[in-house]
C-alpha positions in Angstrom: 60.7 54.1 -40.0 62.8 57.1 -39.2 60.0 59.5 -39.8 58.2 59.0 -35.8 57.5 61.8 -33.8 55.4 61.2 -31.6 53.2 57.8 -30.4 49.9 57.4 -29.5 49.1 55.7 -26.0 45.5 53.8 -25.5 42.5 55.4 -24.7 40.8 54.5 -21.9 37.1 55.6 -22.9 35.1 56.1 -26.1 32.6 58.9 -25.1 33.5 61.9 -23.8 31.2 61.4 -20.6 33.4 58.3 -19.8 37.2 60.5 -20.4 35.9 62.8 -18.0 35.0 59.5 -15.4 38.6 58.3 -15.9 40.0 61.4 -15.4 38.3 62.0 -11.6 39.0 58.6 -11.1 42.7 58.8 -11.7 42.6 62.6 -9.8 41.6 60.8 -7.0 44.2 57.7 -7.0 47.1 60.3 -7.8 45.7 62.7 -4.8 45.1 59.6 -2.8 48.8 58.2 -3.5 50.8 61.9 -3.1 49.2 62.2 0.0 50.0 59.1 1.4 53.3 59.0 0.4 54.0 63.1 1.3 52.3 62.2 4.7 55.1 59.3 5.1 58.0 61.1 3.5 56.9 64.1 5.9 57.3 61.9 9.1 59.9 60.1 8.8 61.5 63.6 7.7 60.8 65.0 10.9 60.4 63.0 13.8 63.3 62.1 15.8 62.1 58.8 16.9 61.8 57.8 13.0 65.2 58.0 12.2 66.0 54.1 11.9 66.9 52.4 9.0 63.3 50.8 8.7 62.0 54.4 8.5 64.9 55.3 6.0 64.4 52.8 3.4 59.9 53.5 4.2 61.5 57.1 3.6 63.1 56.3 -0.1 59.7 53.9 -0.6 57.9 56.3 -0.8 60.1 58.9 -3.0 60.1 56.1 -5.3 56.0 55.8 -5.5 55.9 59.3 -5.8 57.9 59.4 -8.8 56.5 56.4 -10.4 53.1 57.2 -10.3 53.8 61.2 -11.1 55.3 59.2 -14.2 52.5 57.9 -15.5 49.0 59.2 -14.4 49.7 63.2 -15.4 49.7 62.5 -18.9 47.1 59.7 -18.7 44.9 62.6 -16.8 45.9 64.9 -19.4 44.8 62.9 -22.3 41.6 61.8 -20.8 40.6 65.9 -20.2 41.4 67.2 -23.7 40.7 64.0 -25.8 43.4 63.3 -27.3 46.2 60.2 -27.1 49.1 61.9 -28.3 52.6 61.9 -26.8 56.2 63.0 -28.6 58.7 60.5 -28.8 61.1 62.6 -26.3 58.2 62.0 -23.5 57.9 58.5 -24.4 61.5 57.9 -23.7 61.5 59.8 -20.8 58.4 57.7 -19.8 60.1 54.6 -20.3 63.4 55.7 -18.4 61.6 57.2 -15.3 59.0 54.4 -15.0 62.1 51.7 -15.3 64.3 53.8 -13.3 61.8 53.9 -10.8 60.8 50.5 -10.6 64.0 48.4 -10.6 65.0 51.2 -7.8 62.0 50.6 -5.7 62.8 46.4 -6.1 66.2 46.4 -4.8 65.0 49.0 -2.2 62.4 46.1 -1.1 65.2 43.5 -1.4 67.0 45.7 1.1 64.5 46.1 3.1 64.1 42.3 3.5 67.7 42.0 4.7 67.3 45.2 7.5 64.2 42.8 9.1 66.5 39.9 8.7 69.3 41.7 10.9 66.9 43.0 13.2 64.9 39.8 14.0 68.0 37.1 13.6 71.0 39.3 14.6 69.8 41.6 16.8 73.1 42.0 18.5 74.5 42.9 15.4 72.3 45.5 13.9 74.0 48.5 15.0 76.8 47.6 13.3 75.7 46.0 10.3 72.8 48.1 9.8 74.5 51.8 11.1 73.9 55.3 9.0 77.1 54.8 6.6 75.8 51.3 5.7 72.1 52.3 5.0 72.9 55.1 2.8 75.5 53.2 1.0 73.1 50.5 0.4 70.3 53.1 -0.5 72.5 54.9 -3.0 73.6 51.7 -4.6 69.8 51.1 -5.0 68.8 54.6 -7.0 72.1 54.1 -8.8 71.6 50.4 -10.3 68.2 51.7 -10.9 69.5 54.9 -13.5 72.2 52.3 -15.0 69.3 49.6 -16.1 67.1 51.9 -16.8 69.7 53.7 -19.5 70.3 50.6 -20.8 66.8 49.5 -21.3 65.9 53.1 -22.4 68.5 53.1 -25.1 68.4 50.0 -26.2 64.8 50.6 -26.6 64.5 53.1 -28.8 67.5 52.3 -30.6 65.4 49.8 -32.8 63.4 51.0 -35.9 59.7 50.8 -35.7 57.9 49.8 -38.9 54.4 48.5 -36.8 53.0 52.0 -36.2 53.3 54.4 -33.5 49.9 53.2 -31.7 51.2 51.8 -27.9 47.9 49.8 -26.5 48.9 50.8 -22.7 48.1 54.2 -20.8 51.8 55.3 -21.0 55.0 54.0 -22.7 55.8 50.8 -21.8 58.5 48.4 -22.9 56.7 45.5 -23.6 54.1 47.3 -25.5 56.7 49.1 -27.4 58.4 46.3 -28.7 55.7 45.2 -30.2 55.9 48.2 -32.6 59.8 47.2 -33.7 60.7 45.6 -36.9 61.1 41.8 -37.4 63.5 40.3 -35.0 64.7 43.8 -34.4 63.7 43.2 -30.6 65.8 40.3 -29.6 68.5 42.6 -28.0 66.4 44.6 -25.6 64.6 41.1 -25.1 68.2 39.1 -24.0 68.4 42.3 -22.1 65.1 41.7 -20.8 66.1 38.9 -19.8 69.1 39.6 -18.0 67.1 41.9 -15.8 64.4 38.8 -15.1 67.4 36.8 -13.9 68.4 39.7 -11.4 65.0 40.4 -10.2 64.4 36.5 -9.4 68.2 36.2 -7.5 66.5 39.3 -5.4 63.4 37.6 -4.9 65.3 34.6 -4.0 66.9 36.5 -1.3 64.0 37.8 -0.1 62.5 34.2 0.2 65.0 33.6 2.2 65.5 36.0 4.3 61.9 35.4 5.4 62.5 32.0 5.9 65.4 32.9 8.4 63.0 35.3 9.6 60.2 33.3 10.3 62.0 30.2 11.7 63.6 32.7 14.0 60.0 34.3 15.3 58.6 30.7 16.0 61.1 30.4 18.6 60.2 33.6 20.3 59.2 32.4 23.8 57.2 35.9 24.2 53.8 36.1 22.2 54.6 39.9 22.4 57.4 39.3 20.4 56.1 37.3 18.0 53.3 39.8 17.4 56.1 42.5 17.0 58.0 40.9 14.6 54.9 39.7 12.5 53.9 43.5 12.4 56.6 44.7 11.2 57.1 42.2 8.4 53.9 41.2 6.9 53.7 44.9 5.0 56.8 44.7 3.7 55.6 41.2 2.4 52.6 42.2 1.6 54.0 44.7 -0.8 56.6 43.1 -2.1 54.1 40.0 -3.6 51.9 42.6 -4.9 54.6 44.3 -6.8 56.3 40.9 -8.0 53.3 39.0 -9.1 52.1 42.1 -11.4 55.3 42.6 -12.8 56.3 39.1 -13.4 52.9 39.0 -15.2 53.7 42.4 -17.3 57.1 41.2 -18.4 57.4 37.9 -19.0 54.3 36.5 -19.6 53.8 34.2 -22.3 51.9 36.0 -25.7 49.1 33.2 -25.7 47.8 34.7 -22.5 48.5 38.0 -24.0 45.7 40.0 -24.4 45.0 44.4 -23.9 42.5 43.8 -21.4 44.9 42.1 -19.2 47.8 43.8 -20.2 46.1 47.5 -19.2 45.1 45.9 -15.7 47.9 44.1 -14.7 50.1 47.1 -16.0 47.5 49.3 -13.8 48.6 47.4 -10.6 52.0 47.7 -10.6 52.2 51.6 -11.8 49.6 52.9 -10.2 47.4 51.1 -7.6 50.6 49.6 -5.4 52.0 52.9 -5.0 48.8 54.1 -4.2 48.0 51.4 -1.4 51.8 51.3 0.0 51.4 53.9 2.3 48.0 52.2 3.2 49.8 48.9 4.0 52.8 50.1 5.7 50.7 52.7 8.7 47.9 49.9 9.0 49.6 47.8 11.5 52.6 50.6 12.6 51.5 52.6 15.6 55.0 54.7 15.7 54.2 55.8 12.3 50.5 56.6 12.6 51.4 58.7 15.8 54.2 60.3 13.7 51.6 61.4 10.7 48.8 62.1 13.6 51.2 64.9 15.5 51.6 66.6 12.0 47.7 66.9 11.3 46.2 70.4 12.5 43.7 68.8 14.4 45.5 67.1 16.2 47.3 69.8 18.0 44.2 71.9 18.5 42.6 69.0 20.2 45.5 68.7 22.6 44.9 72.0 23.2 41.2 71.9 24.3 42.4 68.8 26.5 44.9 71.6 28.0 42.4 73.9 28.8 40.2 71.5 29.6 42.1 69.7 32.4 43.7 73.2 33.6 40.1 73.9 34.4 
């Protein structure tokens, strides 16, 4: 039991042919996702106009991808180029702290994020005072802070329990549920109640995010102006948009039931949530927001030597 050094995460491929595949393929996604995310980051960084507390909590969105998916896809790219499957214990603990740390981070930043479009749509004379610089960070701070003190609890009462199953995780990097399944005989049960505990959390979050949109949406039916409405529905639906995508795949990772259980299901549904939403969130968020795709258009090269060919053009 005590003698584990190291674990050995799931291979995604057989032949080498196919390791090779998976490794362009997740090269890509992780390009694909630091580049969205860097592009947003960058903006919001520095442009004047995108200094709101939307853009602020977009802004700590998108750290928060960025971590999670530098968390996982690295070693999974690592492991797919030199065949192997390997990890030491130390790096699986530190994946299973930063992927939780991350993730219960990037929820309650979402469940903030649902009360800053409440306040803007159904208390609009109030925002600036409820929603002012002091009150955004502090709410942003409390976010990254609950986040580090569940995912130390998780972390340590994780890898606190002896594992007589093995050391062979069937996921693409170290994940709780996965590892678990590696402890002794009811061994588990206290990182489950703590599991638990967490699930109660995240559904009081999610139930204030239900309704907040409820408020929200009763409040834009109202709207006399059709402009309005349009407004408001823009800048909601991504925000909703992302937050069922990264409920409904975690709600399915944690606490679904072992009949339904099976690795197949567990590496995709595990594959949404770590990878592919952080990937599309910058996708979702600059679809339908013109500020921010002007913001991330004034920073490409291009742009500005187009502007100055118009110059030169219109001077002549």
């Amino acid at each position: 039991i005590s003698s584990i050094s190291e674990f050995l995460l799931l291979a995604l491929a057989d032949t080498r042919q196919l390791q090779l595949l998976h490794f362009w393929l997740l090269l890509g996604i992780y390009l694909a996702a630091l580049l969205g995310n860097g592009l947003i980051s960058t903006a919001v960084a520095c442009h004047h106009r995108l200094h709101t507390p939307m853009y602020f909590f977009l802004l700590n969105l998108a750290l928060l991808d960025l971590g999670c998916i530098s968390t996982t896809l690295p070693k999974a790219m690592a492991n797919a180029l030199c065949d192997t499957r390997h990890i030491s214990y130390a790096g699986c603990a530190a994946q299973v702290f930063f992927v939780f740390f991350f993730l219960s981070a990037e929820y309650f930043i979402l469940t903030i994020m649902s009360y800053d479009r409440y306040v803007a749509i159904c208390k609009p004379l109030h925002y600036g005072t409820l929603m002012d610089s002091r009150a955004c960070a502090t709410m942003a701070a409390a976010a990254w802070g609950t986040g580090v003190l569940y995912s130390l609890l998780h972390t340590a009462s994780t890898f606190s329990l002896p594992f007589c199953q093995g050391n062979a995780v069937d996921q693409f990097f170290c994940e709780i549920p996965q590892i678990l399944k590696l402890s002794c005989s009811h061994s588990y049960l206290k990182e489950i109640w703590l599991l638990v505990v967490s699930a109660a959390l995240a559904s009081g979050c999610f139930a204030f995010i239900l309704f907040s949109y409820v408020q929200i949406f009763r409040a834009v039916l109202r709207m006399p102006s059709e402009q309005g409405r349009h407004k408001a529905f823009s800048m909601c639906l991504p925000h909703l948009a992302v937050v069922s995508l990264f409920v409904s795949t975690g709600m399915v990772a944690y606490l679904k039931l072992p009949s339904i259980s099976s690795p197949s299901l567990d590496l995709v549904v595990s594959f949404l949530y770590s990878v592919v939403t952080p990937a599309v969130n910058p996708l979702i968020y600059s679809m339908r927001n013109q500020e921010l795709k002007n913001a991330v258009r004034k920073m490409m090269p291009w742009s500005h030597f187009s502007r100055h060919k118009l110059h030169i053009c219109l001077n002549k």
